[in-house]
C-alpha positions in Angstrom: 0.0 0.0 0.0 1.9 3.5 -0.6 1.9 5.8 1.3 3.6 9.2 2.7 6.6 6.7 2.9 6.9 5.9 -0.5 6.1 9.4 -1.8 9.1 10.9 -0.8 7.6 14.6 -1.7 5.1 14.2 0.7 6.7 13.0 3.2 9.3 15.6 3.0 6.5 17.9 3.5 5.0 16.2 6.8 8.4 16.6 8.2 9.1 20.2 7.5 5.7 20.8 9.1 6.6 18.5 11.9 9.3 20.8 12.6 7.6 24.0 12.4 5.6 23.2 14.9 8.3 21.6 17.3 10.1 24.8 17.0 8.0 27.5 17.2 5.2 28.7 19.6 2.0 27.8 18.8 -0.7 30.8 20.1 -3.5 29.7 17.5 -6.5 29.6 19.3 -7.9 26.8 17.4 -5.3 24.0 16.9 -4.2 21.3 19.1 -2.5 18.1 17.7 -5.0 15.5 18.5 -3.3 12.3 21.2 -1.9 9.6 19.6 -5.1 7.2 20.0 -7.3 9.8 18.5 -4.8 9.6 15.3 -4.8 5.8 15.4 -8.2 5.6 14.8 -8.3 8.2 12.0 -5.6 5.9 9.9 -7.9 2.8 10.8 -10.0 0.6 8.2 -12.5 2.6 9.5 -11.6 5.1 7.0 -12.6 2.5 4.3 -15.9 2.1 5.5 -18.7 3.7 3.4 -22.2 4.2 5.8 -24.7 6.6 4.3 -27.5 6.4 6.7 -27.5 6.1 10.8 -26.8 3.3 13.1 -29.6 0.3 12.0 -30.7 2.3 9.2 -27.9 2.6 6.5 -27.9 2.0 2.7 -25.1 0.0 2.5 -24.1 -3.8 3.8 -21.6 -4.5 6.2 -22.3 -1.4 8.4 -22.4 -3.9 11.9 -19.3 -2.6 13.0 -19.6 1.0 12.3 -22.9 0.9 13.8 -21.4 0.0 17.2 -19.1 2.4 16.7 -21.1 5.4 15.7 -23.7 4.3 18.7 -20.4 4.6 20.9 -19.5 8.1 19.4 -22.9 9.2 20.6 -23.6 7.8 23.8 -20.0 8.8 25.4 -20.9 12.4 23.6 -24.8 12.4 25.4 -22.8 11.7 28.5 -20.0 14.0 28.8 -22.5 17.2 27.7 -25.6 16.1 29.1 -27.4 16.1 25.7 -31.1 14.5 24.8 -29.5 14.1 21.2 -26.1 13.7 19.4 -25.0 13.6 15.4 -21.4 12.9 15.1 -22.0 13.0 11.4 -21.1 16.2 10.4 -18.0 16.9 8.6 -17.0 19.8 10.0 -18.3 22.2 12.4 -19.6 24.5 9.1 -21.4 21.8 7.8 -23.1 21.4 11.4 -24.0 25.0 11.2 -25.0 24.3 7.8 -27.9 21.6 9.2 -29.2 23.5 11.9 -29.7 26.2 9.2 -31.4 24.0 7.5 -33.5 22.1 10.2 -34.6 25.6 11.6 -34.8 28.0 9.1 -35.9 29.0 5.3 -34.3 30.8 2.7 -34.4 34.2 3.8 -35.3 34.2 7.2 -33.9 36.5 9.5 -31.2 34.8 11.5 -29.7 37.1 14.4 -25.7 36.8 15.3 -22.9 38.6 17.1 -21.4 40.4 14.2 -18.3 38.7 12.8 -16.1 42.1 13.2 -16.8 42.1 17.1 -16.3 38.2 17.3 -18.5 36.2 15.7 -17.6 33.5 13.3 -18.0 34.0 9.2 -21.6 31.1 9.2 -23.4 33.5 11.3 -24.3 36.0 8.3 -20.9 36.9 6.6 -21.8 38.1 3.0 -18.8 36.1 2.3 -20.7 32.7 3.3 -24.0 30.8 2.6 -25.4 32.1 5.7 -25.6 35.7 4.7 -26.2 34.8 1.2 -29.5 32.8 2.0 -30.5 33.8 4.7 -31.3 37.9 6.3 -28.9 38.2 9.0 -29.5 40.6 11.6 -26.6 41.3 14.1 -25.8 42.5 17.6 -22.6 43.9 19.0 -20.4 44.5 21.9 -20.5 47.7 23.9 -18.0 50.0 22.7 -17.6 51.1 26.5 -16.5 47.5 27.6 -16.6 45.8 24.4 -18.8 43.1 25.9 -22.5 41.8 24.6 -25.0 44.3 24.5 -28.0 42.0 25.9 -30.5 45.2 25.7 -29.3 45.6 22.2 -30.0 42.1 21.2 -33.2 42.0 23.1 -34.4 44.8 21.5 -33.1 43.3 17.7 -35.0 40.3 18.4 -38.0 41.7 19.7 -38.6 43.7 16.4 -37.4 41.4 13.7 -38.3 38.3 15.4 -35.8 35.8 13.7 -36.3 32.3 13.2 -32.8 31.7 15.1 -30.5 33.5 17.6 -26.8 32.7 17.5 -24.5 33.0 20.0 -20.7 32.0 20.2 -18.0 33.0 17.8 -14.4 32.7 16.7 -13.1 35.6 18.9 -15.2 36.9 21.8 -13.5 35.9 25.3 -16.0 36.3 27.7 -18.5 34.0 29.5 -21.9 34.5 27.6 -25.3 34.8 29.7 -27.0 32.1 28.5 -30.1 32.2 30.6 -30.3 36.0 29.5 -30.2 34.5 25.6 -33.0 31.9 26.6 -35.3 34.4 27.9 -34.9 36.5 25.0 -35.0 33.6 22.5 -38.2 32.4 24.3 -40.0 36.2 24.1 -38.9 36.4 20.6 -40.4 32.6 19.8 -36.8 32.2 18.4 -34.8 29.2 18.0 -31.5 29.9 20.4 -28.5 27.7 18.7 -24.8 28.6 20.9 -22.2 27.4 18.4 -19.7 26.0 20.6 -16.9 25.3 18.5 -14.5 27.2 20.6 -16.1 26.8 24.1 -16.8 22.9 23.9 -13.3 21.7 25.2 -14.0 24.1 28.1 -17.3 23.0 28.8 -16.1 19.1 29.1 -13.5 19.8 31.2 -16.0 22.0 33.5 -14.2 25.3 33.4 -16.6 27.3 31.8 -21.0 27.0 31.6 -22.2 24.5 29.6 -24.4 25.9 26.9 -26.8 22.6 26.4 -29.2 23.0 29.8 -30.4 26.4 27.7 -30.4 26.2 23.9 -32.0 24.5 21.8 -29.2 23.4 19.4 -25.6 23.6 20.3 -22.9 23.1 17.6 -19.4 22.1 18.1 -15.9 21.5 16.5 -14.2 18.2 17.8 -10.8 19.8 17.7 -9.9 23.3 19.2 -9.4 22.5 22.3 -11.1 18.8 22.7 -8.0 17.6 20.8 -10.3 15.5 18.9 -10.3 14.8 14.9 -11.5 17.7 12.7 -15.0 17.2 12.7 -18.0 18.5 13.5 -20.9 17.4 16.0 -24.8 18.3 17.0 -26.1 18.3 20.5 -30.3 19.1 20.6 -33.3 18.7 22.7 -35.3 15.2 21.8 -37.9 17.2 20.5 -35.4 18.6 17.8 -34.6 14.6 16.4 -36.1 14.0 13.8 -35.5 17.8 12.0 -31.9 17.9 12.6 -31.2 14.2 11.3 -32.8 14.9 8.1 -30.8 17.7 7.9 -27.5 16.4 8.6 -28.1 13.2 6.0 -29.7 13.5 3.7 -29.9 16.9 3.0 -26.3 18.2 4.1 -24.1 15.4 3.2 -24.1 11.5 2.2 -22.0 8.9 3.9 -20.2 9.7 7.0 -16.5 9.7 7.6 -16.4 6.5 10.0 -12.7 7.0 11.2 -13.4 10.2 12.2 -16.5 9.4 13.8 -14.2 6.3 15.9 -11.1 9.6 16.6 -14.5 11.3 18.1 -15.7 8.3 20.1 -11.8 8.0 22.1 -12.2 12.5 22.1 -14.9 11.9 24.4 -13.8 9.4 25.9 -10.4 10.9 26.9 -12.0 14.7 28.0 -13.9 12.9 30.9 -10.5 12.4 32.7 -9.1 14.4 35.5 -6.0 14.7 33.4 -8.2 16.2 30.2 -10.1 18.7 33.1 -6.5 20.0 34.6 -5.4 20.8 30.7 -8.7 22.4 30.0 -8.3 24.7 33.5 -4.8 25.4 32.3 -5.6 27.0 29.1 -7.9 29.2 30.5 -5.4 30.1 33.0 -2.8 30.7 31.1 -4.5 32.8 28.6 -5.7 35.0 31.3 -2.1 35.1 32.7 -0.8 36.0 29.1 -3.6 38.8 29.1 -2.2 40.2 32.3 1.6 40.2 31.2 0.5 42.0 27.6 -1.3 44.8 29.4 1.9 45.3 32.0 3.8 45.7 29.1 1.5 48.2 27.3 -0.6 46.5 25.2 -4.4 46.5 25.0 -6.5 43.4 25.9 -10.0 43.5 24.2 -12.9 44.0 27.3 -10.1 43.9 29.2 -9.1 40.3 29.7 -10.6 36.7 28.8 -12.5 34.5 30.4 -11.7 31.4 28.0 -8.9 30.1 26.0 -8.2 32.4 23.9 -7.8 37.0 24.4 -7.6 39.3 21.1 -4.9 41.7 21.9 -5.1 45.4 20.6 -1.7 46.0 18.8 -2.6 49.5 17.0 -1.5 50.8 20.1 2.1 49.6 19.2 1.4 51.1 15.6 1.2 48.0 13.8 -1.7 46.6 12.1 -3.0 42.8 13.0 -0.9 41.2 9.7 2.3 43.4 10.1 2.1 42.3 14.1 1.6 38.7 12.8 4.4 39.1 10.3 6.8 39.9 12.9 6.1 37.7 15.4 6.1 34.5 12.5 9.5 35.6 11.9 10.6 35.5 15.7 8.6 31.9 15.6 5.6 32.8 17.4 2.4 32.1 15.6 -0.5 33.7 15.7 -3.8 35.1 13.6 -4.2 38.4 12.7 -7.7 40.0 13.8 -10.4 42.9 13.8 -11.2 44.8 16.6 -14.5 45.8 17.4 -15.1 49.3 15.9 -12.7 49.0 13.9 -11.7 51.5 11.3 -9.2 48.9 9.0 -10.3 46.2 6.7 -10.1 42.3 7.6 -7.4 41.8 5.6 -5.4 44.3 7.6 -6.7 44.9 11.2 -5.6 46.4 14.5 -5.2 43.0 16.7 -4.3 39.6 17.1 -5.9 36.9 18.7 -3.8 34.8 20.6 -5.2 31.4 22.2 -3.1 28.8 24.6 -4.5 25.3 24.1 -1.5 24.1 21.9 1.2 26.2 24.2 -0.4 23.9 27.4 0.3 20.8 25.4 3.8 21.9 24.7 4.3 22.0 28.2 4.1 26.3 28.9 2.3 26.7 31.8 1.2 30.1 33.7 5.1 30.7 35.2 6.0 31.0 31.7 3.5 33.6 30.5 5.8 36.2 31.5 8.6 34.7 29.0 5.7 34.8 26.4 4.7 38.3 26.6 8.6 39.5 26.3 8.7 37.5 23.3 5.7 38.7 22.1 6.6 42.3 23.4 10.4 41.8 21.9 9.3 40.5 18.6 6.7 43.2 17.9 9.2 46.0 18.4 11.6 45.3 15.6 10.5 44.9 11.6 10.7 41.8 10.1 14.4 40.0 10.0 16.0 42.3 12.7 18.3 40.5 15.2 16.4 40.3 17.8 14.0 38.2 15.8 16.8 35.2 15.3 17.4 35.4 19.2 13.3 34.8 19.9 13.5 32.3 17.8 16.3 30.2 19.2 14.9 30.4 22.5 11.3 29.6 21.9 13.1 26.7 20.0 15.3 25.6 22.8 12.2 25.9 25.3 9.6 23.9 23.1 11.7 21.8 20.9 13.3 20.5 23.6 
């Protein structure tokens, strides 16, 4: 059978990214490398397996196996989040937003989100994306006093316009979200409230921040980010939501399921109900809040003033820079992170006045909160000279000596 190891150009290419990432800081709020059982199952004969349909119910013969181990996938999943109903079909956290879309809402509907620039994610009503192309999307936004929800603005949004679906959740907002607030809102509005969870999931298995599923109606999730799981995609409903939201995921989203990735999802929930997966979980959180604090001390901005998750977007016009020149010069002193918008903000995407930073990867790699001060001078080092200065090749041979090892 070939493989990477008899395609020599590949697997020159796995290497070279093997060594990126062992020697340089990872601060990208939505990668982990998944644990080596997770990856085990994703090269299985699983992989082979082709299972259109659900456990019982499939199109095609010789599905006994992968029906045991989709039923697995979904009954550790039910357990670890306290869900009436799980799909572990999806493909991808998209294509799970995708299917509540279409379980919950017609083509152009009004569908109310946090607005992407303030830190929503791009299937929540970006132009750029099915969901602002089919649908009407309405959105609320931060404060611009504390640059935290406005509920009285989204309250009064949904009260008027009456969507079919509130959103909540997104790529780059840090703090804890009211979601009993959200539910009484949803509830006066006769709105569906979906939380997409992609980022807080992790956090909400290890118990470090409030689980989302006691409120909403429909909860999304990624099954990497910080639950080290396979990329992926997963569902997590009320019973009463079954039957819409299967028919949504298969067949109206996708066909056959990816049945290794569904088994790499079964030993991801499996592994985040240990004490070892909770400490982890805590210690991204913690660190990320500790990183917050040493960027302020050293004069930069923290949006709404500090995090409450994972992951803190840090302000870095105040510095001069724009979000890609600040994530130009940090990738050349080998810290990685993404560029980002800040709420209000007066430059395009593509430019910026912030990062986002996020620790779930750093934990892994062994930096704990004792080494956020190290992180921040890096980061505060890095950002102070253009790209290829010398101080540049000296970040980079200590981050390299700290997390290569």
């Amino acid at each position: 059978m070939s493989g990477p190891s008899t395609d020599p150009e590949i697997a020159g290419l796995i290497e070279r990214e093997s060594r990126r990432r062992a020697s340089t800081l990872q601060l990208i709020a939505s990668e982990t490398p998944a644990s080596p059982a997770v990856r085990a199952a994703l090269v299985s004969d699983l992989g082979a397996k082709y299972a259109e349909g659900y456990p019982g119910a499939r199109f095609h013969g010789g599905c006994e196996v992968v029906d045991e181990v989709e039923q697995l996938a979904i009954d550790r999943a039910a357990e670890r989040f306290g869900a009436d109903y799980v799909n572990v079909q999806p493909l991808s956290g998209s294509a799970a937003n995708l299917a509540v879309y279409a379980a919950f809402a017609q083509i152009g509907d009004p569908v109310l989100a946090l607005r992407l620039e303030h830190g929503g994610h791009q299937t929540h009503g970006s132009r750029a994306n099915f969901s602002g192309r089919w649908f009407a999307p309405l959105h609320y936004g931060v404060r611009e006093a504390d640059e935290r929800i406005d509920y009285d603005e989204l309250r009064d949004l949904a009260l008027l316009h009456r969507p079919s679906i509130i959103v909540a959740g997104g790529a780059a907002y840090s703090r804890v979200i009211d979601f009993a607030a959200l539910r009484a809102i949803a509830d006066d509005a006769e709105a569906i409230l979906w939380v997409d969870a992609a980022h807080l999931a992790g956090l909400v298995a290890g118990a470090v921040v409030p689980s989302p599923v006691p409120y909403a109606d429909v909860v999304t999730l990624s099954t990497h980010k910080v639950l080290q799981g396979p990329r992926g995609g997963m569902i997590l409903a009320r019973e009463m939501h079954r039957a819409v939201l299967q028919k949504a995921v298969q067949p109206f989203v996708q066909g056959g399921p990816a049945m290794n990735t569904i088994a790499a999802t079964a030993v991801c929930m499996r592994e985040s109900g240990t004490r070892e997966f909770a400490e982890y979980a805590a210690a991204t959180v913690a660190t990320a809040r500790r990183l917050g604090d040493e960027l302020t001390a050293r004069g930069l901005r923290i949006v709404s003033g500090g995090t409450d998750i994972h992951l803190a977007v840090v302000d870095v016009s105040s510095v001069g820079l724009t979000g890609i020149e600040a994530q130009l010069r940090l990738a050349a002193a080998g810290v990685v992170v993404d560029r980002a918008v800040l709420p209000f903000d007066h430059r395009p995407p593509a430019e910026g006045s912030a990062i986002r930073v996020g620790t779930p990867s750093s934990v892994l790699a062994g930096l704990g909160v004792d080494d956020m001060p190290t992180v921040a001078d890096w980061i505060d080092r890095a950002l102070a000279e253009p790209v290829g200065g010398p101080q540049h090749a000296a970040i980079r041979r200590e981050i390299e000596a700290r997390v290569g090892g």
